[in-house]
C-alpha positions in Angstrom: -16.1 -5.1 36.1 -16.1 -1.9 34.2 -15.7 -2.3 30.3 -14.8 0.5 28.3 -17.0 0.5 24.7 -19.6 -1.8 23.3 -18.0 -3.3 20.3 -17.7 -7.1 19.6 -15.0 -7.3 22.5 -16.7 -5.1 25.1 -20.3 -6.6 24.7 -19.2 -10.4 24.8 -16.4 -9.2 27.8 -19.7 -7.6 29.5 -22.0 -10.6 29.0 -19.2 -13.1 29.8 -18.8 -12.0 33.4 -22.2 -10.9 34.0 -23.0 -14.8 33.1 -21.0 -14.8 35.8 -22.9 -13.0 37.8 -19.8 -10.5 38.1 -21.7 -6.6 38.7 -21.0 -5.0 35.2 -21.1 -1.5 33.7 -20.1 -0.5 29.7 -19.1 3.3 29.1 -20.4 4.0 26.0 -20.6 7.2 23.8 -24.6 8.2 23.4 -25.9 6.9 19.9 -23.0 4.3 19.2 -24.0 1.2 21.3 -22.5 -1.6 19.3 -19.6 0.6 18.7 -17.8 1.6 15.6 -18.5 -2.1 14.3 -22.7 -1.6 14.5 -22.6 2.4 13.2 -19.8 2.6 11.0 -18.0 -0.3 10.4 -18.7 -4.1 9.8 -22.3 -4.0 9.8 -23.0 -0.9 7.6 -20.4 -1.2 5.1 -21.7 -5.8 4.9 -25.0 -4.5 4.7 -24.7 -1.8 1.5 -22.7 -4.9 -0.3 -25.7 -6.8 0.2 -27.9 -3.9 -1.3 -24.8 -3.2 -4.0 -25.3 -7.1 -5.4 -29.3 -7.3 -4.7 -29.7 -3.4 -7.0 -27.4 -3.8 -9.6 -28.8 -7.6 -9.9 -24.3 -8.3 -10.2 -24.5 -11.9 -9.4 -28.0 -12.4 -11.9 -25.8 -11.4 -15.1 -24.9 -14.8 -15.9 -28.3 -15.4 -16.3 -30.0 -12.2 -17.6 -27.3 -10.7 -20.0 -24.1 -8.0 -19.0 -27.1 -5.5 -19.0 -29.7 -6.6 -16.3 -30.1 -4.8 -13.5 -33.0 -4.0 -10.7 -32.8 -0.2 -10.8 -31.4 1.4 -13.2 -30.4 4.6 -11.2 -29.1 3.7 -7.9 -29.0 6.5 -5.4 -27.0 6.8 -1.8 -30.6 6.9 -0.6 -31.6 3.3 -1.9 -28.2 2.0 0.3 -29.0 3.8 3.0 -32.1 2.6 3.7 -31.0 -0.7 4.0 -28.5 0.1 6.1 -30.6 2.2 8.5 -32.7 -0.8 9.1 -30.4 -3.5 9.8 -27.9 -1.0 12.1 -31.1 0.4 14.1 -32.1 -3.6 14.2 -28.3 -4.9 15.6 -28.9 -1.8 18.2 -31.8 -3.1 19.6 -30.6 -6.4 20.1 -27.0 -5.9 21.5 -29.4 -3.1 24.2 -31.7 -6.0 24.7 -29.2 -8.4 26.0 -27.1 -5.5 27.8 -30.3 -5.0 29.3 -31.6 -8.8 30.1 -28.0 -9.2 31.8 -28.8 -6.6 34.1 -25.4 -4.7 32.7 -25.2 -1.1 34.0 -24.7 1.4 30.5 -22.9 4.7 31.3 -23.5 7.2 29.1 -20.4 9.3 27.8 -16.6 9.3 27.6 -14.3 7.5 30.0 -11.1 8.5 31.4 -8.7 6.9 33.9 -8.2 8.8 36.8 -6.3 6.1 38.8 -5.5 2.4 37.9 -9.1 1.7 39.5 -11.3 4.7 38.8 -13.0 6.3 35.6 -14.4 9.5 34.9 -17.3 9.7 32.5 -18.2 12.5 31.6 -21.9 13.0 29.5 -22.7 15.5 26.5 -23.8 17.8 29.1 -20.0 17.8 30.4 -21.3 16.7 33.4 -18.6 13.9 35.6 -19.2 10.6 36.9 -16.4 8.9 38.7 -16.9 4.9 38.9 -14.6 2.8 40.6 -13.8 -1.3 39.3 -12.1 -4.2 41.1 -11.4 -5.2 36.8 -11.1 -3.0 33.8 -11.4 -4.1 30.2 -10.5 -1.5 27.4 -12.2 -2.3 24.1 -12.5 1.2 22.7 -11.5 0.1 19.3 -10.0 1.9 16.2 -11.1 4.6 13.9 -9.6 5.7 10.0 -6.0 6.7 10.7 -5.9 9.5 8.5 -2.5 11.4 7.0 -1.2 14.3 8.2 -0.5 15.7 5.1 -4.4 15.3 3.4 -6.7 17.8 4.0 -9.9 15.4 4.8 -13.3 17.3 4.1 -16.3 14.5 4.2 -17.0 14.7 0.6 -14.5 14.5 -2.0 -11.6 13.8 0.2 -12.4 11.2 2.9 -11.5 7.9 5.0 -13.5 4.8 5.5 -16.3 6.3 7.6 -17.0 9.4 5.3 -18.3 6.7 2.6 -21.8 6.2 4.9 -21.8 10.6 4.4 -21.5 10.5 0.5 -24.6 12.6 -0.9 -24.5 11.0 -4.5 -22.7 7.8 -5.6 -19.6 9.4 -7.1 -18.8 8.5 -11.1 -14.9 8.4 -10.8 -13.3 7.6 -7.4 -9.2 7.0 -6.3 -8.8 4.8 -3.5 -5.4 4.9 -2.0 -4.8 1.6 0.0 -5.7 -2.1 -1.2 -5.9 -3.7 2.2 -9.2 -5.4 3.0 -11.5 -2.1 3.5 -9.8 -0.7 0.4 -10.2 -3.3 -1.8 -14.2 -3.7 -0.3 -15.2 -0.7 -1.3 -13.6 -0.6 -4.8 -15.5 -3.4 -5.3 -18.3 -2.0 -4.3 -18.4 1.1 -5.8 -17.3 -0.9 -9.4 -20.1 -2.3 -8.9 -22.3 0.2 -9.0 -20.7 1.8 -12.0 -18.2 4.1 -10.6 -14.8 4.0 -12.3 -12.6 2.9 -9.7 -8.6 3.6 -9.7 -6.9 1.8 -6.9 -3.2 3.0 -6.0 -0.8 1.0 -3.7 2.3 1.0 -2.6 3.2 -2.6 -2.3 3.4 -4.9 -5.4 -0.3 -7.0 -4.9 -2.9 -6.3 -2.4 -4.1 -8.4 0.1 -0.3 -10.0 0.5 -1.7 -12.5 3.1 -4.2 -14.3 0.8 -3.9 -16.9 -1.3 -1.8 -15.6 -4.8 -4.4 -17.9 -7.3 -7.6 -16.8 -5.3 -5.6 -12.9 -5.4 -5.2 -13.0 -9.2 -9.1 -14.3 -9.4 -10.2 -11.2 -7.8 -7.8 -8.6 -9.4 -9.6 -10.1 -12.5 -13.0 -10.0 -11.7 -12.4 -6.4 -10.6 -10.7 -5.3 -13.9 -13.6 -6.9 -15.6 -15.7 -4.0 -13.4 -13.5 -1.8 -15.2 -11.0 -0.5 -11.7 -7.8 -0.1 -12.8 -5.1 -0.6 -10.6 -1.7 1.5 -9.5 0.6 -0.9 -8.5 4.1 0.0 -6.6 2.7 4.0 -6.6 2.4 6.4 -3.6 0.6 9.2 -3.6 2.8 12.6 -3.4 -0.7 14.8 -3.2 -4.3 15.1 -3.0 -5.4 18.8 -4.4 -9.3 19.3 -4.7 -11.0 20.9 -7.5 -14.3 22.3 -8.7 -15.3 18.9 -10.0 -13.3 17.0 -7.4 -9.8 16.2 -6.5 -6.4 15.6 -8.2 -4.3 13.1 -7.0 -1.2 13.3 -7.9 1.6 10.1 -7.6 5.3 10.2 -6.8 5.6 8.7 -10.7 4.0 12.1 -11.8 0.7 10.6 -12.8 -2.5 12.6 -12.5 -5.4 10.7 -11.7 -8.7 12.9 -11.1 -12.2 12.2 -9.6 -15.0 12.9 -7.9 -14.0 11.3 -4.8 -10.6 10.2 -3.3 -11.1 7.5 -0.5 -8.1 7.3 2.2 -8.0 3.4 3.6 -4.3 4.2 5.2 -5.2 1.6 8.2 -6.5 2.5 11.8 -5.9 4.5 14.7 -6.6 3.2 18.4 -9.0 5.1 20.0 -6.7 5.2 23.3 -5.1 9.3 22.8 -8.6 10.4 24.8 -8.1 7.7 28.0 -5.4 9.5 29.9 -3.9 5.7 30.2 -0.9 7.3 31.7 -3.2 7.6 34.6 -3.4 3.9 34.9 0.2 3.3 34.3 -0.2 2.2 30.9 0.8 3.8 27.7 -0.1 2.9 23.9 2.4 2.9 20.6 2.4 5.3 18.0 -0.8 3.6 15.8 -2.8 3.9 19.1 -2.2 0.3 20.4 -2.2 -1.5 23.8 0.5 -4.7 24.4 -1.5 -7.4 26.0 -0.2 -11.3 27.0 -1.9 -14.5 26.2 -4.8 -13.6 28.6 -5.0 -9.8 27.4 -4.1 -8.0 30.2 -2.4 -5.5 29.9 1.3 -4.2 32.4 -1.4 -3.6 34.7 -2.6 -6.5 36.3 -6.4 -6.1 36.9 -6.7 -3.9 33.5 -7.3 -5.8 29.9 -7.5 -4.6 26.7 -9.2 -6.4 23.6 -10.6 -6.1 19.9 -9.0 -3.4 17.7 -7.6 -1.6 20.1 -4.8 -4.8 20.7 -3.8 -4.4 17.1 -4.0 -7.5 14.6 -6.5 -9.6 13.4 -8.2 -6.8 14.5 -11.5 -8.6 13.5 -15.1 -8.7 14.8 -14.9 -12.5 14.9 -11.8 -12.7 17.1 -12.7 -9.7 19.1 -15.9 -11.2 20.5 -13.7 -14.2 21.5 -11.5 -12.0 23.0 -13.7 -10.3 24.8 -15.1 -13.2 26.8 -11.8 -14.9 27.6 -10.3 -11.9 28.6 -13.7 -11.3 31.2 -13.2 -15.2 32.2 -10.1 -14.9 32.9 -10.5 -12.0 35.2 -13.1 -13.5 36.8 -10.7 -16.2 37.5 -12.9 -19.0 35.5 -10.8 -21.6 34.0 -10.1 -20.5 30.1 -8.5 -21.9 26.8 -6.1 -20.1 24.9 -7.8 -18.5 21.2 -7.7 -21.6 19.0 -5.0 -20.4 16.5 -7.4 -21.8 13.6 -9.0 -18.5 13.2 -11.2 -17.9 9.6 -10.6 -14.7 7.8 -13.4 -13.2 5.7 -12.9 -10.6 3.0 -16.2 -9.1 1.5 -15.5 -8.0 -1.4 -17.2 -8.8 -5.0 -16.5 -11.8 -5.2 -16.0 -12.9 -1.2 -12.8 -14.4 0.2 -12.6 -16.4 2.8 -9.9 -18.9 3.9 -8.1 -20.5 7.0 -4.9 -22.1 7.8 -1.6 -21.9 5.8 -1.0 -20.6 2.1 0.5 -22.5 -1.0 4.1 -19.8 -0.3 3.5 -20.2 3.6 4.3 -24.2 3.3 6.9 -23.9 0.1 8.8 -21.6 2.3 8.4 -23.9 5.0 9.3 -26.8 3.2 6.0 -28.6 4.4 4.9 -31.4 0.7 1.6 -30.3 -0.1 -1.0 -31.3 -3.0 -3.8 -29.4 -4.5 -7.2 -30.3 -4.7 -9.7 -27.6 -6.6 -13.3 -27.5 -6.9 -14.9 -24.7 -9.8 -18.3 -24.1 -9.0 -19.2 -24.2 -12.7 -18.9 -27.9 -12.6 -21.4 -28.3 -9.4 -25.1 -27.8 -10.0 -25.7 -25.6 -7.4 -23.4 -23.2 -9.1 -25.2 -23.1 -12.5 -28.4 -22.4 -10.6 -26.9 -19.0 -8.6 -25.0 -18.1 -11.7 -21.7 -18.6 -10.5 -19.2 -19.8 -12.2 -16.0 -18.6 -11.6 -16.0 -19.1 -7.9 -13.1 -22.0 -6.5 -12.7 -23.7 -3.4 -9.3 -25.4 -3.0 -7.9 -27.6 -0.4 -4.4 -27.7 0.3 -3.6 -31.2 1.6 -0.6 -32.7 3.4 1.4 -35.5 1.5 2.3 -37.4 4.5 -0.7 -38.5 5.9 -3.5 -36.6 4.0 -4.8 -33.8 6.7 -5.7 -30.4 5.8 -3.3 -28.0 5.9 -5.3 -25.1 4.4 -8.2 -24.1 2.7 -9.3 -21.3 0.3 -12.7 -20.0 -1.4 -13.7 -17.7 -3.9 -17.0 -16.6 -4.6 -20.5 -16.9 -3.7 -20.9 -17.9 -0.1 -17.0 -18.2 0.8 -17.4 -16.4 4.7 -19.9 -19.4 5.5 -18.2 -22.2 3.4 -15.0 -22.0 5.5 -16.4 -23.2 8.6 -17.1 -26.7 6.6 -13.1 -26.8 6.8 -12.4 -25.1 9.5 -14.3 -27.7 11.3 -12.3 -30.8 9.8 -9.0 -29.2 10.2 -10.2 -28.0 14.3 -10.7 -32.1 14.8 -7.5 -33.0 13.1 -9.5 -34.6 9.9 -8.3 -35.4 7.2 -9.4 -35.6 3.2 -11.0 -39.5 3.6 -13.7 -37.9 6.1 -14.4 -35.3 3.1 -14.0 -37.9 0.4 -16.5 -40.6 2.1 -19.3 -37.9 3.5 -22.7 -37.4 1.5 -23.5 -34.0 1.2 -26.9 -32.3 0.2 -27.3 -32.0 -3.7 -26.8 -29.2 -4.9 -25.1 -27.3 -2.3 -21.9 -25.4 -2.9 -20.5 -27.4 0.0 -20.3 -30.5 -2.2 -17.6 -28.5 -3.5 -15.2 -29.8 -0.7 -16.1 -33.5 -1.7 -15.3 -32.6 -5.5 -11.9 -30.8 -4.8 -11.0 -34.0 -1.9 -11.6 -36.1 -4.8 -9.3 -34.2 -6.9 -6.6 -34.2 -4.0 -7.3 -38.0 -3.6 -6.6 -38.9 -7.1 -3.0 -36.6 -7.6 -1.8 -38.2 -4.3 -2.7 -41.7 -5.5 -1.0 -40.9 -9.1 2.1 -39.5 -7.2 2.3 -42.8 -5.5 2.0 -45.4 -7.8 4.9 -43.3 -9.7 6.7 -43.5 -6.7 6.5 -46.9 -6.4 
């Protein structure tokens, strides 16, 4: 087998078959083992939230005062550091267990030269044909950046250029509030920066929850970002002091730095797929089936590169039933109860369906909502505007959905996601003891509250 990147999808797809003691090989660009999702992505951008909350002491305030803060003049340098260290860190270990799995890396870029057979080809320019009975393409996305903006790494740039900033800017525009978008204006708010947010669309994050949507779009107007609504931008012209963007409305909006988060791009237009017999749409994506192969039998594609979720999480999963399945080991369909985690300041995290999602599809629901000012656990971090809420089914009590804002809310979900995975319901919430105090005694608070409007609905009902 003969995997093409090192991301999420192409190390567990590597791993996977060499576990089954498949002969494997990764092509891999020198200095980005782990991908975009190590060096540019996931990792780095997780990592300089973490040093964003731990310098400006954010979630402390509660405690300290509005005005308490670890440093008082934080510097790209003082993020970077931390992010240096974890990203050389996550190298070493996804090299380790390449490595200790006796999976061959090839240096370079890889090309198809026939449905079987790719070229890599080394800095030095130098070509190396390899040959695979199996091919996986995990080569993942990068910014997909506008024709009509002239990007130049410091005041005009896309996701990536952010790790490149020389100075944390004092005024930045970022055009997009999807998930990265959003991330880094929360960020950056944090830090002090004044943040203007244009979109096209009506609300950001259109897939989330509207309650936990409306928490966050306070919280970040409390940071001071302003946001720009049902706006497109008409143009971006830099000046001496920064850039101008201008909107179709004929609002001027300048700063430092203008960051582009207009999605991504599959990194296929270099692959020659055409070569293969495969070809990729416009955005740079490859059409896979249930198993993630590709028109081309013995040739599979995964991760970002497949298009949506177009996360780390699923990629990985991807990734090794894809190699399973070429290696013709018996494999389960992805289990379609998949968490999503948004980090931004405050976190998001939820899985299953949406308060609209089961209006619309007429499916009785009730409400059950936990605050984390009224647990404990929640006075002693200094949260208290983070929610969890459970969205319950009328009928016969299962979950149907569940949501979290604030502190903790990526590792929270998987308390839910667990119940709803065995088909349990609210009583199994309702009767379990949980550790005191722990945010996850949330879930027994907001079962409780579920418990008791279902029992009141009844007994009127009766």
């Amino acid at each position: 087998m003969l995997v093409l990147g090192s991301g999420p999808g192409g190390q567990k797809a590597a791993i996977a078959a060499a576990k089954l003691e498949r002969r494997v090989a990764i092509v891999e660009r020198r200095n980005m083992i782990g991908g975009v999702c190590i060096n540019t992505g996931t990792i780095p951008s997780k990592t300089m939230r973490e040093a964003v909350l731990y310098l400006t002491g954010l979630s402390q305030r509660e405690m300290y005062g509005r005005n308490y803060r670890v440093k008082d003049e934080i510097t790209v340098a003082d993020l970077t550091a931390r992010t240096q260290h974890v990203v050389g860190r996550e190298v070493e270990v996804i090299s380790n267990q390449l490595s200790r799995n006796h999976i061959t890396v090839l240096t370079g870029l890889g090309h198809f030269v026939d449905p079987h057979t790719i070229a890599v080809i080394d800095d030095q320019g130098r070509e190396t044909k390899v040959t695979a009975d199996k091919i996986i393409i995990a080569t993942g996305t990068r910014p997909a950046r506008p024709d009509t903006v002239e990007f130049d790494g410091n005041t005009i740039i896309d996701s990536d250029g952010i790790l490149q900033l020389d100075r944390v800017p004092d005024s930045m525009v970022v055009v997009g509030a999807g998930v990265i978008g959003i991330e880094y204006a929360s960020m950056f708010a944090a830090l002090g920066t004044k943040v203007t947010v244009v979109e096209r669309r009506d609300r950001m994050l259109e897939f989330c929850d509207l309650e936990v949507i409306e928490a966050l779009k306070y919280h970040l107007r409390d940071l001071a970002v302003t946001f720009r609504f049902g706006e497109s931008v008409a143009a971006v012209e830099r000046r001496e002091r920064g850039a101008l963007t201008i909107l179709e409305s004929g609002k001027k909006i300048p700063a430092a730095t203008v960051m582009y988060s207009a999605g991504r791009q599959g990194m296929t237009e270099n692959l020659a797929l055409e070569e293969a017999g495969l070809a990729a749409d416009p955005r740079g994506r490859i059409t896979v089936d249930a198993y993630y192969r590709t028109t081309v039998p013995h040739i599979y594609a995964v991760g970002d590169v497949i298009g949506f979720p177009a996360l780390a999480a699923t990629s990985m999963e991807q990734g090794r039933l894809a190699a399973y399945h070429a290696c013709d080991e018996p494999v389960n369909a992805m289990n379609l109860l998949q968490p999503i985690g948004i980090y931004t300041i405050p976190e998001i995290s939820f899985v299953g369906r949406t308060e609209d999602e089961l209006t619309d599809a007429l499916i009785p629901f009730e409400v059950g909502i936990s605050r984390y000012r009224e647990l404990a656990r929640g006075q002693i971090i200094g949260d208290t505007y983070g929610m969890l809420k459970l969205l319950v089914s009328a009928e016969d009590r299962s979950l149907l959905g569940v949501h979290v804002f604030g502190t903790g809310a990526t590792e929270l979900i998987h308390i839910g996601q667990a119940v709803m995975g065995c088909g349990g319901t609210i009583d199994y919430l309702v009767d379990a003891v949980f550790n005191y105090p722990t945010l996850a005694e949330s879930y027994k608070v907001a079962a409780l509250d579920a418990m008791n409007k279902l029992r009141r609905v009844a007994r009127f009902a009766d």
